[in-house]
Every structure is written in C-alpha cells, then in structure tokens.
N, C-alpha and C positions, 0 to 999 in steps of 0.2 A: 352350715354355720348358723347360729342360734344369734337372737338379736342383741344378746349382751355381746359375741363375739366383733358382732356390726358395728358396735355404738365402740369398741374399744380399741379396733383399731381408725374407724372415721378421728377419733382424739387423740391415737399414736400418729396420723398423717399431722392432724393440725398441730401437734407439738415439734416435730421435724421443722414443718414452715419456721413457725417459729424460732427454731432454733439458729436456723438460717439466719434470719434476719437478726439476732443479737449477736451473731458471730460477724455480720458486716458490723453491728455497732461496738465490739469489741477489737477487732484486731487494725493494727494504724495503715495498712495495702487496703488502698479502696476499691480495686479488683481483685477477687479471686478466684481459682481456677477448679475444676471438676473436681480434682484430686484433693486441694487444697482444702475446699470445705469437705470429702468424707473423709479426708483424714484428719482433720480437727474435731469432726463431728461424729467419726467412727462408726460410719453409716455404712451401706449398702451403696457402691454408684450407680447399679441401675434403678436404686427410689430415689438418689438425691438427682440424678440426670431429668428423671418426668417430671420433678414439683418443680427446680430449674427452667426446666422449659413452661411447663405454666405459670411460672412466674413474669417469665419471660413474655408470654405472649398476652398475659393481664395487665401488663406497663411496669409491675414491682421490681423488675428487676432489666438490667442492659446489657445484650453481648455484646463483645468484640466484633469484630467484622468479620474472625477466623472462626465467631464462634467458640473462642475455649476458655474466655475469662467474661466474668460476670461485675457486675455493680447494680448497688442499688438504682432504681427507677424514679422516673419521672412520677409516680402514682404514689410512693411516698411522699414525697415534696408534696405533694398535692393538700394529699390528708394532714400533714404536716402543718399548712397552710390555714388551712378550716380548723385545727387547732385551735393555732395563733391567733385566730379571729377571735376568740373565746376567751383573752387574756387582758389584762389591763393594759400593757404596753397599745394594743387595738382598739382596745375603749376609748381611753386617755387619748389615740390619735386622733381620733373620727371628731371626736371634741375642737383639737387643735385643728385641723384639717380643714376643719369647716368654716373657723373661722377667719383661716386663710382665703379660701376658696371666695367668702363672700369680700372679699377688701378685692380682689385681683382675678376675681374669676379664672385660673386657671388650674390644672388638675395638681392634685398634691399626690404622693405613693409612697405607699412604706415598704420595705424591704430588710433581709436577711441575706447572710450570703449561706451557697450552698455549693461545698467545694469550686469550683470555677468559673461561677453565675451568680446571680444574684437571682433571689426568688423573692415574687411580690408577693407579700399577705397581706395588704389594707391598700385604698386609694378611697380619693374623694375626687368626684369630677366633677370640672366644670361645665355650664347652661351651653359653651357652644359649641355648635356644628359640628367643626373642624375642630380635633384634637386629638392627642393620642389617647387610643383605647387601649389599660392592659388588661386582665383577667389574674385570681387570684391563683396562683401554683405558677403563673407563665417565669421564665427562664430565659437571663441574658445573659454574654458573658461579660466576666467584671471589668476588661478591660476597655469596654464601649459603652460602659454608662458612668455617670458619674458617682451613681450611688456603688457600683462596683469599685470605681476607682477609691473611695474610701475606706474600702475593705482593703484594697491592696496596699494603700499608703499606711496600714497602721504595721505590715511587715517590715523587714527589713527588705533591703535593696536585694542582697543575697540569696533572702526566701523566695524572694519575686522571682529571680533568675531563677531559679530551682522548680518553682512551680511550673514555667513555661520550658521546663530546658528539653522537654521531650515533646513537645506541644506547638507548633507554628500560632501566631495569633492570629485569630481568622476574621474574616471580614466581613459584616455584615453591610455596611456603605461604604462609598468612595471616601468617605472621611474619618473611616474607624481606625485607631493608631494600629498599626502593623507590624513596627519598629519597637523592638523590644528597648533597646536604650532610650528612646526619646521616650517612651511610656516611661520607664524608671526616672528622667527626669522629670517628667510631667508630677510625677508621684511626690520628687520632693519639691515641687511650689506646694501640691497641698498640706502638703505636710502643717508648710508656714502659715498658708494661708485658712487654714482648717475648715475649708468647703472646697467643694468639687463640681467642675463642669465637663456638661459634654454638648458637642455641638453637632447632631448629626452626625453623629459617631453608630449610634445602635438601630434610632430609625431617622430617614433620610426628612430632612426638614424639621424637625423637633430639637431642641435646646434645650438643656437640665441643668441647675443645679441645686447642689444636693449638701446634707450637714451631718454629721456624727451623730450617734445616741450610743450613750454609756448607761453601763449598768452603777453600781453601787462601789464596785472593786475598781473600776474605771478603765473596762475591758469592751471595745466594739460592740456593741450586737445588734444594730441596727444601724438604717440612716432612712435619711427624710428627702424627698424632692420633691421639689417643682418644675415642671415641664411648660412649655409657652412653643408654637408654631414659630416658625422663622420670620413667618408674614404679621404678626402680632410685636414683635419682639423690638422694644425700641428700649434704649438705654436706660432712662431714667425709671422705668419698669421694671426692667433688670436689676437694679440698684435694690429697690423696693424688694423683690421677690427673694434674692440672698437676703438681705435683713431681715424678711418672713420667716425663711426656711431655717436659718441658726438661729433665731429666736425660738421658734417650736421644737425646734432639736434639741434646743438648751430648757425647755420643759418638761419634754419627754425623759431627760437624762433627769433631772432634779425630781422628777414623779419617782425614778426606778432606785432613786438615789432614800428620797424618804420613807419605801414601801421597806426596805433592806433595814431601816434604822429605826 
C-alpha cells in the first residue's frame, strides 16, 4: 500500500467517526443501536462495530449494560465544557461570580443541562476549607440539584412524567426526592417562585439555590447557584444569597438579551 493509500484511508476512518457523531446530533433517540447507525450511515458493521468500541472505551460514546445500544459520552460534555469556558456567557459569569463570592464568601456554579443532568461549565469558589468542590464536565442528575430542578420546571408536568417514565429516580442521599409526584410538585412552587432549592439532595450537607438565565428569545439555557454547608447556613444569610443569585441571573439573562440585539 503506497503512502497516498495510507493517508486516504487514516481520513476515510476519521470521517466515519465523524459521522457518527453528527448522526447522534441529528436524529431525536439518544441511543442507537449497531444496526441503526450502519444503516443510517450505510456502513460496513464490522468498521462501524471497532470505532464503536473505541469510542466506547475513550469515554465518547456509552453502552447499555446489554451492550447493544449506544450514546453519546461523558468526554463530550467534557470538551463541550472547555468550550463554554471560551464564551461570554463564562466571561460575564466569572465577573458576576466574583462579586458574589466576595460579599458572602460561598461557592457560586454555572450550569447547562445535558439530557438528564446538569453539567458544570464555570464556578467560582469560595476562601474556605470546607465546601463543595465541583469540577468542570462533572454531571448530576437534575432532579437533586436545584440548578436541575430549573431545567425541569421550565417543562411541562407531562414531559416531566415522560422523561422519567422509563427511568426510577435514583438516589444519591437520604434527602434526594424519589417520588416522582412530589418532584412535579416541588417543580410547580418554582415555577411561582422562580428560584430553586436543594437541600442535601445531591451532596449530603450542602444546600443550593439557584436562578434562571435566558437567552434573547426567552428560552432556559442556563442557571446560576450558590451553594453554603449546612453548618454555615443560617437564615438571614440565606435570605441574602437568593437575592445574590436572581440578581446575577437577572444579569447574565440581560448581557444574552443585549448581545442578541
């Protein structure tokens, strides 16, 4: 084989990946199956089976437990993350962020949701000791944080049911909601109240809440929190830190609202 041969098919390999990957971002089944992607992709299944599997084993891509259905991976989000870091919405926060951080010293976090978690792309933390630590790509699910539960409150009741009807809610602490109706009500106080708590819901002693950001069109796509220890956590603090967080959230939406206009 002559080294134009080499070089043509190393770039028939990396356009397959590829293809892969715009075929999860094209079609609305966030899993699909061996068969699925080579007969969308009209492939070969024993090339689309090996990049599968190394896909598989690089983080890009998740099997089933059976092994016979696929989704995208944790290692997207990731890079997905480092992105975001690179955007205004990030810049403008780290700004905001900061100047929370210094009135209240506790950690502030931004967040997107990503199908049934929430994914962090920015935080600013606080001087002390004791507080939660996240990392940027880390992954919760939405219905044990607050910034999740805000994703969830902007569905309707109906989609909500729909998204968990194949799915138990699982429990990361003794406080995480479990009960699928009491969650849907929990969803419409925020609705009214338009900020979201959690209480030791996602990690055991930590307390969040958290505020919307809107784009331009006046469509979710982020939210803002603040997080405080249990042991930390006394009312009028609390009081404080919600009027932080919907006030920063209410800048971050007015930045995306005059960049649009």
């Amino acid at each position: 084989m002559s080294i134009t041969d080499k070089s043509s098919q190393t770039v028939k390999s990396a356009d397959r990946v590829l293809d892969i990957f715009e075929l999860f971002g094209e079609v609305e089944a966030r899993e699909l199956s061996l068969m699925d992607i080579t007969r969308q992709l009209e492939l070969p299944a024993s090339s689309v089976f090996k990049i599968l599997q190394n896909l598989v084993h690089r983080g890009y891509l998740d099997k089933d437990e059976n092994g016979k259905t696929f989704r995208l991976g944790y290692k997207i989000f990731q890079i997905g993350a480092k992105y975001a870091q690179q955007t205004n919405l990030t810049t403008e926060f780290q700004y905001i962020a900061g100047q929370i951080v210094s009135e209240v010293n506790e950690a502030v976090y931004l967040a997107i949701r990503s199908d049934r978690n929430i994914l962090y792309i920015a935080e600013k933390q606080s001087t002390h000791h004791v507080r939660f630590i996240s990392h940027l790509g880390m992954k919760l699910p939405l219905h044990t944080t607050a910034m999740g539960k805000l994703f969830l409150s902007a569905m309707t009741d109906d989609d909500v049911v729909q998204l968990y009807r194949e799915q138990e809610l699982g429990l990361l602490t003794d406080h995480t909601i479990s009960d699928l109706k009491k969650l849907v009500g929990q969803l419409q106080e925020i609705r009214q109240a338009g900020v979201a708590y959690s209480e030791g819901e996602a990690v055991q002693g930590i307390r969040c809440v958290a505020a919307p950001i809107y784009n331009a069109n006046q469509e979710l796509i982020a939210a803002m929190s603040i997080s405080i220890p249990t042991n930390r956590w006394k009312e009028d603090t609390w009081s404080q830190m919600t009027e932080l967080v919907v006030q920063g959230a209410k800048k971050l939406t007015s930045i995306q609202y005059y960049q649009a206009t």
